[in-house]
C-alpha positions in Angstrom: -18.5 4.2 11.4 -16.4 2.2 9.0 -17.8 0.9 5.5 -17.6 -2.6 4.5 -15.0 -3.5 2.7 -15.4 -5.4 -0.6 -15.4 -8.9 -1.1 -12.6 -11.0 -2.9 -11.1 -8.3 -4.7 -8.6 -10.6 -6.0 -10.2 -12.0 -8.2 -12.7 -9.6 -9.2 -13.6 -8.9 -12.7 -16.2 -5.6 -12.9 -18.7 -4.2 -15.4 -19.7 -0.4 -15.5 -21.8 -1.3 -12.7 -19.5 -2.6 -10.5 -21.6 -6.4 -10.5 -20.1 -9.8 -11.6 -18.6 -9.6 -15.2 -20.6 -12.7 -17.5 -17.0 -14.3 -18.0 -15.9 -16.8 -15.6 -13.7 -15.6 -12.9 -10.3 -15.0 -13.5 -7.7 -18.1 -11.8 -4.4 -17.5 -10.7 -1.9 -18.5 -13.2 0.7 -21.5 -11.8 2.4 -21.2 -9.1 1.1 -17.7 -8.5 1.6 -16.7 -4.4 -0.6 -17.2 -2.0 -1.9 -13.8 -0.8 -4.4 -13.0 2.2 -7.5 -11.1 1.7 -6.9 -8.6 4.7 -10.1 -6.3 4.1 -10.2 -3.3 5.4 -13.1 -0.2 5.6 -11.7 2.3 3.2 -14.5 5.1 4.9 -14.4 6.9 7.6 -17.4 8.8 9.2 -16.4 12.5 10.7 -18.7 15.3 11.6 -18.1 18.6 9.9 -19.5 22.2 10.0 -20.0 24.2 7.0 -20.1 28.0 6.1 -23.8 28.0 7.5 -23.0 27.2 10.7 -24.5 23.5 10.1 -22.9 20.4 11.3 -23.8 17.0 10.0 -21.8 13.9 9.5 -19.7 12.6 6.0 -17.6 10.2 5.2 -13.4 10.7 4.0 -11.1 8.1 2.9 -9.5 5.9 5.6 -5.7 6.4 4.6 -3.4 4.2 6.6 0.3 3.3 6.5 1.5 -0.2 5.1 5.2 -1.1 5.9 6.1 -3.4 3.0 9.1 -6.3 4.4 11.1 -8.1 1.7 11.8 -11.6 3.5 11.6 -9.8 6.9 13.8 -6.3 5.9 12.1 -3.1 5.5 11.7 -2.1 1.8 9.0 0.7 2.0 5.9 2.5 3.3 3.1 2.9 1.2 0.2 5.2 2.4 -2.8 3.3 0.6 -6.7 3.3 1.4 -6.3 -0.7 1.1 -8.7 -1.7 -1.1 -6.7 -4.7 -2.5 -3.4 -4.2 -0.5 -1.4 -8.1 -1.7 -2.2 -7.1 -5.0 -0.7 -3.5 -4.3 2.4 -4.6 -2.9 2.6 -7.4 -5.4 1.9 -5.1 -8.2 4.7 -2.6 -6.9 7.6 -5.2 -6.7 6.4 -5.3 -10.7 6.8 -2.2 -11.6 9.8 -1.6 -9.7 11.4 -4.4 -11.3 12.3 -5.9 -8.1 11.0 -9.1 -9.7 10.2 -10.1 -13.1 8.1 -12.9 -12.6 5.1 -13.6 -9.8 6.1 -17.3 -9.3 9.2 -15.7 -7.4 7.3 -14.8 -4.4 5.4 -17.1 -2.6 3.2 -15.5 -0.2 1.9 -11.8 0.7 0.5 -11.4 4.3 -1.1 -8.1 5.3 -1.7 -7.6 8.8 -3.9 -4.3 9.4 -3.2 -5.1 13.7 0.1 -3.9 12.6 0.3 -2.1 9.1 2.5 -4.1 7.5 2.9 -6.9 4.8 4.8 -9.5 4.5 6.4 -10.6 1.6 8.2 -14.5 1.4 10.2 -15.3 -1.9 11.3 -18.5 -2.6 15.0 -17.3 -3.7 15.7 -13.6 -2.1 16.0 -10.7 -4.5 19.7 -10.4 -6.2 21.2 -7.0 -5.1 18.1 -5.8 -4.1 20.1 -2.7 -1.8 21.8 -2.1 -5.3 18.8 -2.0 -6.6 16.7 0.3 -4.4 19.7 2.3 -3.7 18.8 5.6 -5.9 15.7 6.7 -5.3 13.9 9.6 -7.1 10.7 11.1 -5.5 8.2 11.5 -8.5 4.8 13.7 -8.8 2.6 11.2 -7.7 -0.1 12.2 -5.3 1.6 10.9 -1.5 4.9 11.1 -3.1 5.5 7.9 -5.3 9.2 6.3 -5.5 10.6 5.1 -8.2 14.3 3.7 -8.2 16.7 4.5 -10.4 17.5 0.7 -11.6 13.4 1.2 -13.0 14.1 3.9 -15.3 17.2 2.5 -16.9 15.3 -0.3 -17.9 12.2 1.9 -19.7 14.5 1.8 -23.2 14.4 -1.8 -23.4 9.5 -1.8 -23.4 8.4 -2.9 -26.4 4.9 -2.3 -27.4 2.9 -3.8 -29.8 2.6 -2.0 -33.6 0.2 0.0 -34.0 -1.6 -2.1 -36.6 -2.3 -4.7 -34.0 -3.5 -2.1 -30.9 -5.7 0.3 -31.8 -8.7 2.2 -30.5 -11.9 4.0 -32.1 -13.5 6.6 -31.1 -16.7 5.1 -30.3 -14.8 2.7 -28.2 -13.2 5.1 -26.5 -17.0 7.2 -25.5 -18.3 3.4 -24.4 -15.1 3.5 -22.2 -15.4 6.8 -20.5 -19.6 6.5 -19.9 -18.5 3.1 -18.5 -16.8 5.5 -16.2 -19.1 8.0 -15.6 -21.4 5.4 -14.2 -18.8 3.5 -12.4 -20.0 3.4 -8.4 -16.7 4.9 -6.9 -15.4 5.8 -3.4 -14.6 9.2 -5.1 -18.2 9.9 -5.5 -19.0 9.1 -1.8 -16.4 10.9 -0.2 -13.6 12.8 -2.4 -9.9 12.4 -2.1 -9.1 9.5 -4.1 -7.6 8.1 -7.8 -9.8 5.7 -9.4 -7.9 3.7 -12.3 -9.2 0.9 -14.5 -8.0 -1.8 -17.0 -10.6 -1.9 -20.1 -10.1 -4.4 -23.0 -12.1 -2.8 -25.7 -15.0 -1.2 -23.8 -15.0 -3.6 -21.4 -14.1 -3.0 -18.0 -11.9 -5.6 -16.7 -10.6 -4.2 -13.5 -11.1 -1.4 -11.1 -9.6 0.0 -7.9 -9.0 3.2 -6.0 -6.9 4.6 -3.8 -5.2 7.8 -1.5 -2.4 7.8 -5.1 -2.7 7.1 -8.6 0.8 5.2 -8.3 -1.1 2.7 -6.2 -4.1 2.3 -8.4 -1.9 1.2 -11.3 0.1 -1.0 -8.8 -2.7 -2.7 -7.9 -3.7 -3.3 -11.3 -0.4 -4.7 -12.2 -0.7 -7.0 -9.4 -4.1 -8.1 -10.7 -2.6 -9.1 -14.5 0.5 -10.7 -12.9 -1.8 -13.0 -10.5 -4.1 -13.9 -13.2 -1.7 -13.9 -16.4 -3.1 -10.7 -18.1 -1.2 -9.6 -21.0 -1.1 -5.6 -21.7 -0.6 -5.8 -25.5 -4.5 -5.5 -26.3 -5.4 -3.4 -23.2 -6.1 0.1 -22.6 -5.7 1.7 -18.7 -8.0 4.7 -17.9 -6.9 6.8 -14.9 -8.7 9.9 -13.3 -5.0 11.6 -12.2 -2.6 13.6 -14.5 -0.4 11.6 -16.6 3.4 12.4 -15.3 6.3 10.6 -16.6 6.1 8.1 -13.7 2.5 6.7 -15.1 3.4 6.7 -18.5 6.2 4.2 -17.1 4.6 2.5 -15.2 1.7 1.4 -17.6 4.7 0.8 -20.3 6.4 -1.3 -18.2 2.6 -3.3 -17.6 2.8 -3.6 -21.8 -0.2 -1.4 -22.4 0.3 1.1 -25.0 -3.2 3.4 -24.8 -3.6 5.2 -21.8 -6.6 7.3 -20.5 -6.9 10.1 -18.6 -9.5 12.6 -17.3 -7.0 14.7 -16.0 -3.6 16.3 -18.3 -0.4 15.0 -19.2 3.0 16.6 -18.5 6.3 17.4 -20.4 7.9 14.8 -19.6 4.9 12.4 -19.9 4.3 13.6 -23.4 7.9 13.1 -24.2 8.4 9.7 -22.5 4.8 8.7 -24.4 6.1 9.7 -27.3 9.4 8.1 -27.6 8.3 4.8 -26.3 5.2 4.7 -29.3 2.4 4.9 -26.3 -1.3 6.7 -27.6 -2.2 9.4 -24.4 -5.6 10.7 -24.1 -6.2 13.3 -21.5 -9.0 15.7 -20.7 -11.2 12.9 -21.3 -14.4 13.2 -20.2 -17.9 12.5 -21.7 -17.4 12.9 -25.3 -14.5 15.4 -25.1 -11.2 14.5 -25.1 -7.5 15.4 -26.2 -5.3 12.8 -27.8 -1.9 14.0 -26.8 0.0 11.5 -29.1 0.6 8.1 -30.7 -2.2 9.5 -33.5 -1.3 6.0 -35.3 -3.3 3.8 -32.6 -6.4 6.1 -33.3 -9.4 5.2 -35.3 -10.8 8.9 -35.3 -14.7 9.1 -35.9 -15.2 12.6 -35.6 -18.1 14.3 -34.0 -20.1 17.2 -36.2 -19.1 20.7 -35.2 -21.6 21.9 -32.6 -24.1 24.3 -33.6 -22.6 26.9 -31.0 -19.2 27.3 -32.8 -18.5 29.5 -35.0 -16.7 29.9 -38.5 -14.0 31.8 -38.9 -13.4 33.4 -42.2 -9.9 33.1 -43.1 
């Protein structure tokens, strides 16, 4: 049995519950491309048996290939759950750098007959072999890529101060129960990143998928569509924050970052020199701010009544 897929995620714009936000929908900025809306059922129904013998039926993600071609030749394969796939595949030629603008591409086909997509530009991509030559395999979940051309360029992201991007703590508790009682995939089935672009503590966008490299793809295809600056944004994720999403959320201009999971050495150290704020362990009203204390409006809670003093 295959779930329904959901409608128009392009241009979606979510509250905590998942309904129509009260702004008016999102348009795509001039001469965005034109992308297809290939929907897809991201659930699968198996039967399993469990320790008691019992079998009964549950649902698992649908993970499928996607062959991404760059005016008809073969850049990649992205194993996705295809939730928003255009804006996947337009959010990775971002963040890869293999364009710098949306208005350079001028239409994304997905075609789920075949698993591929099909990206037109209007120009070609300069030296894009060059560019995608050196390829290092990161820790995201399926393996994510990230070319070498990508890193070179993380020196050059600047963020805004921090007197102008900030967060509070109470903002940051309306952000994560926003997420507690965000309807996921993740709660149906398992086996999936959820990621999320909040302005304040408002949820502006949400998607999941098989890797938390995708998620954030797929949000940066969302701002690029729709003209979304990062400056004033903050991007919750439910993976572990490895060098490669720190990156990749710099590179989208957003300089707090979210997570329920950890972070990593070189996370922490790539957060750190580029000025980003990390929260990790951040669940409820518990949480660990890694770094980037200057972004933090701290309202701290009162001790609980379980801890204890230690005499020094």
């Amino acid at each position: 049995m295959t779930a329904p897929a959901p409608a128009s995620p392009h241009n979606a714009q979510v509250t905590a519950q998942g309904g129509a936000s009260s702004r008016p929908p999102r348009t795509p900025v001039s001469g965005a491309p034109h992308l297809t809306q290939a929907q897809v059922g991201m659930l699968r129904e198996i039967e399993v048996q469990d320790e008691y013998g019992q079998r009964r039926s549950i649902h698992i993600p649908a993970e499928r290939p996607l062959t991404v071609f760059v005016d008809k030749r073969e850049l990649v394969t992205l194993m996705t759950l295809g939730a928003a796939p255009e804006l996947l595949v337009l959010g990775y030629l971002r963040n890869q750098r293999l364009i710098a603008d949306v208005s350079e591409v001028a239409s994304i086909t997905v075609d789920w007959e075949v698993n591929a997509a099909a990206v037109r530009t209007h120009r070609g991509i300069a030296n894009l072999e060059d560019l995608t030559a050196q390829r290092v395999v990161t820790t995201g979940c399926g393996q994510g890529t990230v070319y070498g051309s990508v890193m070179s360029q993380v020196g050059a992201v600047q963020l805004p101060p921090p007197a102008e991007a900030r967060i509070r703590q109470s903002t940051l508790q309306t952000l994560l129960e926003t997420m507690r009682q965000q309807d996921s995939i993740h709660r149906k089935a398992g086996s999936v990143h959820g990621c999320a672009l909040f302005q304040g503590g408002e949820m502006l966008y949400f998607v999941e998928d098989v890797g938390r490299h995708n998620a954030i793809d797929t949000i940066a295809g969302w701002m690029g569509l729709h003209g979304v600056h990062g400056g004033d944004k903050i991007f919750y994720t439910t993976g572990r924050l490895t060098s490669e999403m720190v990156m990749k959320a710099a590179l989208m201009g957003v300089p707090i970052i979210v997570s329920r999971n950890g972070v990593t050495h070189m996370g922490h150290e790539l957060a750190t020199q580029l000025g980003l704020t990390l929260f990790g362990r951040a669940a409820n009203k518990h949480f660990l701010c890694y770094c980037g204390f200057e972004r933090f409006d701290a309202e701290p809670l009162p001790p609980s009544p379980t801890m204890r003093v230690v005499a020094g």
